[in-house]
C-alpha positions in Angstrom: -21.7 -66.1 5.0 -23.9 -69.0 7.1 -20.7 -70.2 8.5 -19.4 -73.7 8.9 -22.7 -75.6 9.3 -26.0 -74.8 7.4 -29.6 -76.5 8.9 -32.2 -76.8 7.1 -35.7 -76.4 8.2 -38.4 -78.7 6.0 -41.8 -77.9 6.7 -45.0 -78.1 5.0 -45.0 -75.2 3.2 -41.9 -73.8 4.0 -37.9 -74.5 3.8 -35.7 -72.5 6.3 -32.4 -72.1 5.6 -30.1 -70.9 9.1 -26.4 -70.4 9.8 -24.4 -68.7 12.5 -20.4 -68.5 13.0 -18.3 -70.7 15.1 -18.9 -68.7 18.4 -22.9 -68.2 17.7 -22.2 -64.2 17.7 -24.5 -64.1 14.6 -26.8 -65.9 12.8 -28.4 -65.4 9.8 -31.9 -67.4 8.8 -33.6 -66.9 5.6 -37.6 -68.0 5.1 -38.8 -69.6 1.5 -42.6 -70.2 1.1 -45.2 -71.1 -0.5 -45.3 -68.6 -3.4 -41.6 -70.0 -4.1 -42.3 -73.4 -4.9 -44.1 -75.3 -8.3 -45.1 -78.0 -5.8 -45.1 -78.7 -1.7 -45.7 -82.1 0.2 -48.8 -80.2 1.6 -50.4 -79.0 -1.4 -50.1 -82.4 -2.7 -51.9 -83.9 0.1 -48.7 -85.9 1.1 -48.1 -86.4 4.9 -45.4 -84.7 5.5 -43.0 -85.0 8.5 -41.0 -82.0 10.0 -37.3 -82.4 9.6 -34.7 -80.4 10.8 -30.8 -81.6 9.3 -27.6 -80.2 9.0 -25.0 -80.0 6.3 -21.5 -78.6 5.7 -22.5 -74.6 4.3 -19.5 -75.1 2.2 -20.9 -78.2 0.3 -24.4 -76.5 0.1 -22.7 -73.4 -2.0 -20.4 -76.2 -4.3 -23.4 -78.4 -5.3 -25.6 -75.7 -5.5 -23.1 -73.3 -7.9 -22.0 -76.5 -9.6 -24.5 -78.1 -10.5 -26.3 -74.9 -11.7 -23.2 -74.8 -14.0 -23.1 -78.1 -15.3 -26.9 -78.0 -16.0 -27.0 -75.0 -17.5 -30.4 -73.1 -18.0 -32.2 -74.0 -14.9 -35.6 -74.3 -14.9 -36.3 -76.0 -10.9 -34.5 -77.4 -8.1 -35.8 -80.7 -6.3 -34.9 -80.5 -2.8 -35.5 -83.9 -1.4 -34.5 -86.2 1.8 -33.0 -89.7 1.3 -32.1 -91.7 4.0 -33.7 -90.2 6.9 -36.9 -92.0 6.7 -37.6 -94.7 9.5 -36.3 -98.4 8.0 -34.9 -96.2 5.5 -31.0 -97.9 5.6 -29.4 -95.6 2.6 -26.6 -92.9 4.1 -28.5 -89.7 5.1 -28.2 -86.9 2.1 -29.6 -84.0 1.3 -30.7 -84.5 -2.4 -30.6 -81.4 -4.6 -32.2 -82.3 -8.2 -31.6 -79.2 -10.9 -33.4 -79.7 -14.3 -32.3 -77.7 -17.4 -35.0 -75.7 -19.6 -34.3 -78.0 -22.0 -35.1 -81.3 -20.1 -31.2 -82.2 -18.9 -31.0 -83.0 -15.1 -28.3 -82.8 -12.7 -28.4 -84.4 -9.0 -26.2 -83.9 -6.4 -25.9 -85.3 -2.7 -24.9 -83.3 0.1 -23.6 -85.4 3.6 -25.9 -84.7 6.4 -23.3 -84.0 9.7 -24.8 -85.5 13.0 -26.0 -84.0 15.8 -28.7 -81.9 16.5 -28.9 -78.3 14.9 -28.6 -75.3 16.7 -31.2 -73.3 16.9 -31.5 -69.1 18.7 -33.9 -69.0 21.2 -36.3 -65.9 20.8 -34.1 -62.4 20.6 -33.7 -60.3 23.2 -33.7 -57.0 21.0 -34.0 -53.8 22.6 -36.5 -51.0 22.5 -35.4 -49.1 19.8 -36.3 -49.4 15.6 -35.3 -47.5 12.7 -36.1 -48.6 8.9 -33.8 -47.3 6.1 -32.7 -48.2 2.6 -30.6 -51.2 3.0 -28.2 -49.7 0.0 -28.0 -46.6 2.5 -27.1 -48.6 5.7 -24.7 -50.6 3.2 -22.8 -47.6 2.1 -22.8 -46.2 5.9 -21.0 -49.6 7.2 -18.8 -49.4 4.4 -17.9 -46.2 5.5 -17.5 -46.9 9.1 -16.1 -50.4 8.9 -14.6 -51.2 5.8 -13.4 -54.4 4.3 -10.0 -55.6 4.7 -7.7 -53.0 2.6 -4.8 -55.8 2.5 -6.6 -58.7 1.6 -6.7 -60.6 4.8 -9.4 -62.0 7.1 -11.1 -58.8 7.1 -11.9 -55.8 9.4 -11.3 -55.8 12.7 -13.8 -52.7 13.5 -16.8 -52.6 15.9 -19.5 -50.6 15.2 -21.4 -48.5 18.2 -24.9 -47.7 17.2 -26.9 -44.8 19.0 -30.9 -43.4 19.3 -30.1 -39.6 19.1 -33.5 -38.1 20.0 -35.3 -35.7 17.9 -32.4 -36.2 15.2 -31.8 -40.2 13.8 -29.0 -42.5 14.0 -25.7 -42.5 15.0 -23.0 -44.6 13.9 -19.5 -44.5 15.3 -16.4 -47.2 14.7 -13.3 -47.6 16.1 -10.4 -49.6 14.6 -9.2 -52.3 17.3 -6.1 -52.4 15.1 -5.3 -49.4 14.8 -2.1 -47.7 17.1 -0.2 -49.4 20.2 -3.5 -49.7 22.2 -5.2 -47.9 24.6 -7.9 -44.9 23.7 -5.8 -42.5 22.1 -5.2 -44.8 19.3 -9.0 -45.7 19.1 -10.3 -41.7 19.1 -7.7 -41.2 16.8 -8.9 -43.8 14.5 -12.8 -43.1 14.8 -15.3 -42.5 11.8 -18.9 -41.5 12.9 -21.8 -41.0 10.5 -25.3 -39.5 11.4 -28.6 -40.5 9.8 -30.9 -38.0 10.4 -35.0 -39.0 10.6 -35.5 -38.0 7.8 -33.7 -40.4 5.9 -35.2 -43.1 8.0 -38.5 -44.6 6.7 -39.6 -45.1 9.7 -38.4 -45.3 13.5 -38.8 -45.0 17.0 -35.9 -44.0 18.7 -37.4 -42.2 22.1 -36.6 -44.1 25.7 -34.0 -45.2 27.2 -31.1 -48.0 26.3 -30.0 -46.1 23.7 -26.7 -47.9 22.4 -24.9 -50.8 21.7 -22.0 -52.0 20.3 -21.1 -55.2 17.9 -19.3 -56.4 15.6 -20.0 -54.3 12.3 -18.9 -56.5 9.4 -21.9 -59.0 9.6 -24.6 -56.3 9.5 -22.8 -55.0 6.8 -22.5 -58.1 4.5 -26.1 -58.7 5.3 -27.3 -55.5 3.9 -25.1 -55.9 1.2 -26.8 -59.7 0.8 -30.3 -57.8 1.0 -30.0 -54.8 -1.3 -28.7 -57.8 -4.2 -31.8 -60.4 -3.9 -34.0 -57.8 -3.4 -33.8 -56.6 -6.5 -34.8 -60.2 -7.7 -37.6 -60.7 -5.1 -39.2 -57.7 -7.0 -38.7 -59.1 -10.7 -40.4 -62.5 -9.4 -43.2 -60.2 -8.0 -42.3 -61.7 -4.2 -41.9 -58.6 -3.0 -44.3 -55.8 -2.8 -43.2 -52.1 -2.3 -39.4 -50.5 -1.5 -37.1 -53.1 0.1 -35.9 -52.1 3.7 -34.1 -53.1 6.5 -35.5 -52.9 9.8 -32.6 -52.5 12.8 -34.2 -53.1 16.5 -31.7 -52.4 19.3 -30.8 -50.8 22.6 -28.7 -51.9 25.3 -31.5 -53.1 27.6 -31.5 -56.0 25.1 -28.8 -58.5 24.9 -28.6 -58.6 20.7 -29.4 -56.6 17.4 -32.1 -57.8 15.3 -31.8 -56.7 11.5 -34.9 -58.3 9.1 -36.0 -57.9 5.6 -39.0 -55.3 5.3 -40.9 -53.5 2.9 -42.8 -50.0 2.7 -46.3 -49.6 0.9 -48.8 -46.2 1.4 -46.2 -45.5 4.6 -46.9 -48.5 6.1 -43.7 -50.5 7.5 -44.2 -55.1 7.4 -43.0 -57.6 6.4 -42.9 -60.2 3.7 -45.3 -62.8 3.3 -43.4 -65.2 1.4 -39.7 -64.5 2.4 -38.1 -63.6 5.7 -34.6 -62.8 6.2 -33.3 -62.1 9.8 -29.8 -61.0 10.8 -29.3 -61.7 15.1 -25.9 -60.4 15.9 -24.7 -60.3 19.7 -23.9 -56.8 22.0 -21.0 -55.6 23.8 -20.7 -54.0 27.0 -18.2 -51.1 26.0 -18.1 -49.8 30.2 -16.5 -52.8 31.3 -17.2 -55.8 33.7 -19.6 -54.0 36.1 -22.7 -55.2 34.0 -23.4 -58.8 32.9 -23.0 -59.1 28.8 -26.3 -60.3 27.8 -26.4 -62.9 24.7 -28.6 -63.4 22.3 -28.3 -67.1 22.1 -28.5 -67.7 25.5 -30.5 -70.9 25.6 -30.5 -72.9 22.4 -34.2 -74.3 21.0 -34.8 -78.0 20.8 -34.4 -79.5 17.7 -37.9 -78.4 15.8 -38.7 -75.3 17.7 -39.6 -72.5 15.6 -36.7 -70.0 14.7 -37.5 -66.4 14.6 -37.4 -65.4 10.7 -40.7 -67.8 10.9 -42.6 -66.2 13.7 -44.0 -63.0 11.7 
């Protein structure tokens, strides 16, 4: 789901792991830190430099389910850098070391691809947030834009999302494959679903801006993604009260913003030690008359924070 490429953010205390399809549409960046890991360069007093690489996301998911395979029982995962260092002359890897409960280890080296990483700048979200159950928003997508009945690349529905006041959520979709073209074939292919506020856990969905429209299969894998290591988060005890996802939108902004959050005594935040952050681009449904805004728009220089770390 990260795409072609995956970076990899090291930092002190932190790893970030980010992806985003070919066209930058959507990007998905997921947060570790410090509660995740047995040891850090910082908490061993080791200077430690920041290092931003990136590596083929398909290679990542084969070393990492392979070796976990091989090794069996795994008891930690050494992430390490080799040939990235200054007079450092060995090929650049990304070194992933697994050791077995029972003292067996496997290693495995990833290439690094060159070139800088792509990084989002800061999103442009709108004004609008509603938190719900991310098993709920799952089921609703699933609903409104379903997988791929026929086994091939997948949907081809957009979701529109819209701010009713003084009721909830609205979610429409229209199959783009659907009929000969043109808008009979879309109304006659339409599913809408309304959450009402009260099966929100939170929101604020007053003001104007009140919809936008995007590709619906993303969000919906991601909450799929979400509602599965959730449930894990909470056996590790790295994740404190009911796991939600938190949508902020509107058409004033130029992308949808969709992050990991949790509920405790009513109170909406989000996690200390894990951040997961869904940006997915909007569509202008009325045409050319308005610019379409983007929510990657200018690109971060290598290093620059990324978003799932600024909480």
């Amino acid at each position: 789901k990260l795409g072609r490429d995956a970076v990899l953010l090291f930092r002190a205390e932190e790893l970030v792991l980010h992806g985003a399809d070919d066209g930058h549409s959507a990007a998905m960046q997921f947060a570790f830190r410090r509660r995740f890991f047995r040891a850090t360069p910082a908490c061993a007093g080791a200077a430690c430099r920041n290092a931003d690489v990136v590596t083929s996301a398909r290679a990542l998911l084969v070393a990492l389910k392979g070796s976990q395979q091989r090794a069996g029982h795994i008891d930690s995962l050494l992430l390490t850098l080799a040939g990235v260092a200054p007079g450092d002359n060995r090929e650049p890897r990304l070194v992933l070391e697994f050791t077995a409960r029972f003292g067996g280890k496997v290693r495995h080296r990833v290439p690094l691809l060159e070139g800088p990483p792509f990084l989002p700048g800061e999103p442009n979200a709108g004004p609008h947030v509603a938190a719900l159950n991310p098993n709920l928003l799952c089921r609703i997508l699933e609903h409104c834009a379903p997988p791929s009945r026929g086994g091939g690349a997948g949907s081809c529905e957009e979701v529109t999302v819209t701010a009713v006041p003084d009721e909830g959520l609205r979610v429409q979709s229209y199959d783009l494959m659907a009929g000969s073209g043109g808008s009979t074939g879309a109304q006659a292919n339409r599913t809408e679903v309304l959450v009402t506020r009260n099966d929100l856990e939170a929101c604020a969905l007053d003001g104007p801006g009140s919809e936008v429209t995007f590709a619906g299969r993303g969000l919906r894998d991601f909450a799929r993604a979400v509602e599965t290591f959730s449930r894990d988060l909470e056996t590790a005890g790295l994740l404190v009260g009911q796991a939600l996802l938190e949508l902020r939108f509107g058409n004033v902004g130029g992308s949808v913003v969709c992050h990991l959050a949790t509920v405790a005594e009513g109170a909406v935040r989000a996690p200390q030690d894990f951040a997961a952050v869904l940006l997915i681009t909007t569509r202008d449904l009325q045409g050319e008359d308005a610019p379409r805004p983007s929510a990657h728009a200018a690109a971060t220089q290598p290093g620059a924070p990324a978003p799932s770390t600024q909480t």
